[in-house]
C-alpha positions, 0 to 999 in steps of 0.5 A: 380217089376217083380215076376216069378209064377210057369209057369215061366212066368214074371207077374207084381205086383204094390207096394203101399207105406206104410205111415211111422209110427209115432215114437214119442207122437207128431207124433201120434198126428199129424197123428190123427188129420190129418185123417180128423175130420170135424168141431169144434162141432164135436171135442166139442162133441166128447168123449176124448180117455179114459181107460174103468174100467167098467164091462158089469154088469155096463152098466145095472145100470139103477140109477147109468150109467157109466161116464166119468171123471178125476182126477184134478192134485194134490201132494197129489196123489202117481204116480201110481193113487190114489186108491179108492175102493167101494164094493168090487171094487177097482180103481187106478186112475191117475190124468189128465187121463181120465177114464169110470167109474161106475156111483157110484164111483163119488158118493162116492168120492164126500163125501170124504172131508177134514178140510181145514184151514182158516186165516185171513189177518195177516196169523193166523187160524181163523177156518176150512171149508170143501173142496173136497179132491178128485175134479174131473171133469165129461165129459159132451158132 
């Protein structure tokens, strides 16, 4: 490619090609793994991509630090993320979605539960047990 600069004298310029952009989901996630990720352990240990709902205040908690965690898939929760709030603090989380959250929102949301029935074999109720009503799953490298 030739250019011509203000002393009209021809100059020559290279032009590297661009790579072409993903457009799709599974182009995105084809052009991230081919970037060179070394081996499995690395992948294994790894932190999974996540949305941070925390706030400078929280990383100085020194009994309750940020984690990292998901929602189990549930038809229990609407689709814009069940919301929990804690403090004064609100949270909107989606299920299958990973997030950072301050250490004290698994806390809470573990001593949610609810009656689950019991029956026997021919399908009648014998009682209730207690079950989780928000299990979670909390990142651990």
């Amino acid at each position: 490619m030739t250019t011509e600069t203000e002393s009209n004298e021809p100059t020559e310029t290279t032009v590297k090609p661009q790579q072409p952009t993903p457009r799709t989901n599974a182009g995105k996630a084809a052009a991230k793994s081919s970037k060179g990720k070394s081996t499995a352990a690395s992948k294994a240990d790894a932190e999974p991509a996540c949305v941070d709902l925390t706030k400078p205040a929280d990383h100085e908690d020194e009994d309750h630090p940020p984690v990292i965690m998901r929602l189990h898939s549930s038809d229990k929760f609407p689709p814009n993320g069940q919301p929990f709030g804690v403090n004064g603090r609100f949270f909107a989380l989606k299920a299958d979605v990973w997030y950072r959250v301050p250490g004290f929102l698994p806390l809470s949301i573990s001593d949610v539960v609810e009656d689950m029935p019991i029956k026997d074999e021919n399908d009648r109720f014998v009682g209730t047990r207690a079950a989780k009503r928000f299990p979670y799953e909390i990142f651990k490298a």
